[in-house]
C-alpha positions as CSV (number, residue, x, y, z in Angstrom):
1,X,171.3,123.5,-72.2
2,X,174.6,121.5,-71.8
3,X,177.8,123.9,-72.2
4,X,180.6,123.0,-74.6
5,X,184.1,122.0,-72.5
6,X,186.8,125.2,-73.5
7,X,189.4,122.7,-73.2
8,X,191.6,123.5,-76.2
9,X,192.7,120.2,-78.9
10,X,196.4,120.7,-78.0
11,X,195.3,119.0,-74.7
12,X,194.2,115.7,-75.2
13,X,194.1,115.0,-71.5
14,X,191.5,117.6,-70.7
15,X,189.1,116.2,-73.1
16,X,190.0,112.4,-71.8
17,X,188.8,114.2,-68.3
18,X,186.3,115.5,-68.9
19,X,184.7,112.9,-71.1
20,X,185.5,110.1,-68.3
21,X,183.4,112.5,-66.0
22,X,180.4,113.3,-67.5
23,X,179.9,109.4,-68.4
24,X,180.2,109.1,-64.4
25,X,178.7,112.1,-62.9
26,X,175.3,111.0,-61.5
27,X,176.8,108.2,-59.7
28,X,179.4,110.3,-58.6
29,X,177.5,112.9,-57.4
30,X,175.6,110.6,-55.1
31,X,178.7,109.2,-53.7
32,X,180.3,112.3,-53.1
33,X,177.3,113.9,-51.6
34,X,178.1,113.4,-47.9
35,X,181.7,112.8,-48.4
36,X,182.7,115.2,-45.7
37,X,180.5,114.0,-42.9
38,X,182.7,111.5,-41.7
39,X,186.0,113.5,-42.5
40,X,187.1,116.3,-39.0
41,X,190.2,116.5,-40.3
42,X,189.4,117.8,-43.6
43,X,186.7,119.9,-42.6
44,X,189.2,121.6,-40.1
45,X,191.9,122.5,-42.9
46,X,188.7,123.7,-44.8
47,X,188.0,126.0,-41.9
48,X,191.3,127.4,-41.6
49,X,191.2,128.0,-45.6
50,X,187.6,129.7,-45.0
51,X,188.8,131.9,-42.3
52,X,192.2,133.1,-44.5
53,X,190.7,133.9,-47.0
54,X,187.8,136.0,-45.9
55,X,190.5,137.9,-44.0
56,X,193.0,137.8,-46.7
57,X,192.2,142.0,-48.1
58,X,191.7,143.0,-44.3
59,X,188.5,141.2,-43.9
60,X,184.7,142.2,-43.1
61,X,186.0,142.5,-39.5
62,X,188.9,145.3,-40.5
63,X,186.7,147.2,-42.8
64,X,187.4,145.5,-46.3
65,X,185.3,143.2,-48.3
66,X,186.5,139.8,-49.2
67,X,187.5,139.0,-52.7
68,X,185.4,136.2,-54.1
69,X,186.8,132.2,-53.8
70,X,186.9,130.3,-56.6
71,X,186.2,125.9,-56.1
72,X,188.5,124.7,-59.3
73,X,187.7,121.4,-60.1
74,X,184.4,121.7,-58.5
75,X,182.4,118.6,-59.9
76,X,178.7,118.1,-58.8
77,X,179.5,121.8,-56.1
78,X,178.8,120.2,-53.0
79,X,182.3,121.4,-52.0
80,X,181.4,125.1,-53.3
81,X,178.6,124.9,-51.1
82,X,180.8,124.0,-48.2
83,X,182.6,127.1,-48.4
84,X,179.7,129.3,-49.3
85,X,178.3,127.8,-45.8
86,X,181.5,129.0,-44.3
87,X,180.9,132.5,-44.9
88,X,182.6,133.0,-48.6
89,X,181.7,134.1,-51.8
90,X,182.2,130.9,-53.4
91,X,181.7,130.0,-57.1
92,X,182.7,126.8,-58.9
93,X,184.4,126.0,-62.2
94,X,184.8,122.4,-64.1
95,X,186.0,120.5,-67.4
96,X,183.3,118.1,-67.2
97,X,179.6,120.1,-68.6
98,X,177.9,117.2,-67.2
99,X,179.2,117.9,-63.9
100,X,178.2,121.3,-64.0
101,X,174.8,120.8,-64.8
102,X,174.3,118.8,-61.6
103,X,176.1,121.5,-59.5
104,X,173.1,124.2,-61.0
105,X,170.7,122.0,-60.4
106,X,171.5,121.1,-56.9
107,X,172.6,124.2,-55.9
108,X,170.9,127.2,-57.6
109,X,172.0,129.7,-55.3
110,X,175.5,129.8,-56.6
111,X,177.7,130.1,-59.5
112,X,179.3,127.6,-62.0
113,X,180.9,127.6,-64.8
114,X,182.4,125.2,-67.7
115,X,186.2,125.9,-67.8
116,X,189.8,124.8,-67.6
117,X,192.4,125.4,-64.8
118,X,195.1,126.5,-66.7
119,X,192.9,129.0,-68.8
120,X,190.6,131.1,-66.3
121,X,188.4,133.4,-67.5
122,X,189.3,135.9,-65.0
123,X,191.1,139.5,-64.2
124,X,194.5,139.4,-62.2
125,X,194.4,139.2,-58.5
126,X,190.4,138.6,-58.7
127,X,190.0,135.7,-56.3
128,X,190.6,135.8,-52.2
129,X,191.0,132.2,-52.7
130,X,191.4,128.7,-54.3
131,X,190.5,125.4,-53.5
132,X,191.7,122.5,-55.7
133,X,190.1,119.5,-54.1
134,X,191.4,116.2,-55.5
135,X,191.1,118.4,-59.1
136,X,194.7,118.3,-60.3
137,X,195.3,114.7,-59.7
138,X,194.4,113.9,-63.2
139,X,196.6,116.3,-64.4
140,X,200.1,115.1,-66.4
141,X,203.4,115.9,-63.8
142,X,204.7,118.5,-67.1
143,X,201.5,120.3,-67.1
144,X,201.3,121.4,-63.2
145,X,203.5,124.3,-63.1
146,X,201.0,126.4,-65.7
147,X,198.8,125.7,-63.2
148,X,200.1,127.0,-60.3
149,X,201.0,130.0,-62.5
150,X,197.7,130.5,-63.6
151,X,196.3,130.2,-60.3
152,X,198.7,132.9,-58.7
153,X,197.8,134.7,-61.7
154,X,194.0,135.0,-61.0
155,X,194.6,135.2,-56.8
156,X,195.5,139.0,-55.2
157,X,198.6,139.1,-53.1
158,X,198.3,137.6,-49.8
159,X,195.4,135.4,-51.4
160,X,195.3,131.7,-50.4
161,X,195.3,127.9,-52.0
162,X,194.1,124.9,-50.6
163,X,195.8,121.7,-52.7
164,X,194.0,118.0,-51.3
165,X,195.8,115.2,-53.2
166,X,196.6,111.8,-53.3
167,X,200.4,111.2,-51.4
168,X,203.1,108.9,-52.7
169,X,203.7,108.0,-49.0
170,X,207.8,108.9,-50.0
171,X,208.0,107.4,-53.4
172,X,207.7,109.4,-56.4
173,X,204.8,110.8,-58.9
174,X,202.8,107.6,-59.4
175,X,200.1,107.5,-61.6
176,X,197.2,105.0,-60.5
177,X,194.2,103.4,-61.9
178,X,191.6,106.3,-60.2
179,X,188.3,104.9,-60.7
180,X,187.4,107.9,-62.9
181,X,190.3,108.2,-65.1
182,X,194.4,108.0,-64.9
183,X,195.6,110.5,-61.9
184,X,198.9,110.3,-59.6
185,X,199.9,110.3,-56.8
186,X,202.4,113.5,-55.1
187,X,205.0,113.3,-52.3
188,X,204.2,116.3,-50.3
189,X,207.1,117.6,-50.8
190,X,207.5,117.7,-54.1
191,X,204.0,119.0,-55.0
192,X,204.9,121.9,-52.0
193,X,208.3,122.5,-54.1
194,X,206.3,123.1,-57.4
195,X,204.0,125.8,-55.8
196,X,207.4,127.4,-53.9
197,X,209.0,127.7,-57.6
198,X,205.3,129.6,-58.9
199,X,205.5,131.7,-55.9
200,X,203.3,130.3,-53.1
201,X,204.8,130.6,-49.4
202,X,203.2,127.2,-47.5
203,X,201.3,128.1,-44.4
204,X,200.9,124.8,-43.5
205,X,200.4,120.9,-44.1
206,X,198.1,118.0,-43.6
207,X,198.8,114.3,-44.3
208,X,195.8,112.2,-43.1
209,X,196.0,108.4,-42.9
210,X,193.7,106.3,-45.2
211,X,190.5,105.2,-43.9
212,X,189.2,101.6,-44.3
213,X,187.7,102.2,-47.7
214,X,190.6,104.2,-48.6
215,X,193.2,103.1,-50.5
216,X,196.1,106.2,-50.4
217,X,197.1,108.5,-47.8
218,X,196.1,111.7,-48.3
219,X,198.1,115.4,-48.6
220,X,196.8,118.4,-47.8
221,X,198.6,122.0,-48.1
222,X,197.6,125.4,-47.3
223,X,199.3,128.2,-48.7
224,X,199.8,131.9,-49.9
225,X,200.8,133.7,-52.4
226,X,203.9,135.6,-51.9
227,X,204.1,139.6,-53.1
């Protein structure tokens, strides 16, 4: 049985998401299934998230047991299942009910949920780590620094995030005609000021080139949450 979206009517936006998702989500499933075959570069800041994060507390090699990592934005899960394959305790949320029902299906082993970003249904300091792949692109300039709160919120101290997002190549927030619904584009630095302000210290920063069936460059930032 489908879950009902906890996205509340103040937002309009949320719903617009998540409704332009679950009319899309088989077809985007399928063509995000492989996405990361053909991507080193974003596997590599994936690994160097992975390995932060499971040493984030002290680690299984010092004696302490990771927190778990949380995949916000997660979509069909085949990015949850990345990290789970690189040694975390990953889970996945996501607006879209739709897109959650694909992520149980294809991946039973693991947790998802229906939820919102901004609203997490979890303690303080619970999470060793986020990753928002590409899942705050859709979200209106105004709203992103209650989601960087909330997300240092719900991550321990010393706890890391892992942004991917769509660069403005120098210009300013642009939104774009995303295939799925309105999102924007982020000059790096001003995305990397907006997490400074909430309290994240960046750790480090990836801008890769688009490929040929790429239309934007893409930004990539890695960073921790301060005391």
């Amino acid at each position: 049985m489908t879950e009902p979206s906890p996205y509340p009517s103040s937002s309009p936006y949320l719903r617009t998401t998540a409704d332009a998702y679950d009319a899309v989500a088989v077809r985007y499933a399928e063509f995000v299934r492989d996405s990361l075959d053909a991507l080193p570069l974003d596997r590599a800041m994936l690994a160097a998230f992975a390995e932060l994060a499971l040493t984030s507390r002290g680690g299984p090699g010092a004696g302490a047991v990771a927190g778990p990592v949380a995949e916000l934005g997660c979509g069909p899960g085949h990015m949850t299942a990345h990290l789970r394959d690189l040694g975390l305790d990953a889970f996945g949320v996501d607006l879209s009910p739709v897109m959650i029902d694909l992520a149980r299906e294809a991946h039973p082993d693991l947790r998802f949920a229906v939820g919102s970003m901004d609203a997490l249904d979890l303690a303080d300091g619970e999470l060793s780590g986020i990753l928002s792949w590409y899942s705050v692109i859709h979200t209106p300039p105004r709203e992103i620094p209650s989601y960087f709160a909330e997300f240092r919120r719900v991550l321990a101290p010393g706890g890391h995030l892992l942004l991917a997002f769509f660069e403005s190549e120098g210009g300013p927030v642009t939104a774009f005609d995303h295939k799925v619904t309105t999102a924007y584009r982020w000059p790096i630095d001003g995305l990397a000021g907006l997490a400074r302000d909430a309290g994240f210290v960046e750790i480090g920063r990836m801008l890769r080139e688009p490929r040929q069936d790429e239309r934007y460059r893409r930004g990539h930032l890695l960073m921790r949450r301060g005391e």
